[in-house]
C-alpha positions as CSV (number, residue, x, y, z in Angstrom):
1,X,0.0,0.0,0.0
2,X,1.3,3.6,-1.2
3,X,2.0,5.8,2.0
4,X,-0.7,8.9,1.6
5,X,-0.1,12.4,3.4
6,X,-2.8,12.9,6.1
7,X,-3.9,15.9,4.0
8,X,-5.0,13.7,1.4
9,X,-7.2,11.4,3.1
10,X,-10.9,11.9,4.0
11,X,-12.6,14.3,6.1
12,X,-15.6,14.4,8.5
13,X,-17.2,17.3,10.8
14,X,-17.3,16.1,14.5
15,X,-21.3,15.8,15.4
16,X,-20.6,17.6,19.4
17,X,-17.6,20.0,18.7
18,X,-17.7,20.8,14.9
19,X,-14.3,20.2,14.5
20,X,-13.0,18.5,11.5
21,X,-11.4,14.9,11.5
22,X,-9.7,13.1,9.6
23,X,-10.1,9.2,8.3
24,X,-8.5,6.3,10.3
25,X,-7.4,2.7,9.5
26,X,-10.0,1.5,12.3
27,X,-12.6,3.3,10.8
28,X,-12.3,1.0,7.2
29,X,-15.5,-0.9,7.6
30,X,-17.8,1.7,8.9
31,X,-16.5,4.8,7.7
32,X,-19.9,5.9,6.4
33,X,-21.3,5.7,10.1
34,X,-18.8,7.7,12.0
35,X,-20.0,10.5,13.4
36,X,-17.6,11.5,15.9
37,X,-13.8,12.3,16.3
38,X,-13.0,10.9,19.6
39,X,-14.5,8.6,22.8
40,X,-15.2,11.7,24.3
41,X,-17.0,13.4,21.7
42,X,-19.2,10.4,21.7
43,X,-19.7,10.0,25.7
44,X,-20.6,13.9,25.3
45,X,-22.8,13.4,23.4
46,X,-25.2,10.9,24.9
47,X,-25.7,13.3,27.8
């Protein structure tokens, strides 16, 4: 696999701070249903 810059790769708006993020190896499968950039951002969110 060709080494990308992080610059290149997708992007996403953060649902509970509105801070953009960028795409992850973890995030392969289910990219289409991330909605947040971190744990916390998640955790946040829920309350």
């Amino acid at each position: 696999m060709k080494m990308r810059r992080k610059s290149d790769l997708p992007t996403k708006i953060c649902a509970c701070c509105n801070r953009p993020f960028a795409w992850r190896r973890k995030w392969a499968r289910d990219w289409d249903s991330v909605r947040f950039c971190s744990e916390r951002c998640r955790r946040e969110a829920r309350t």
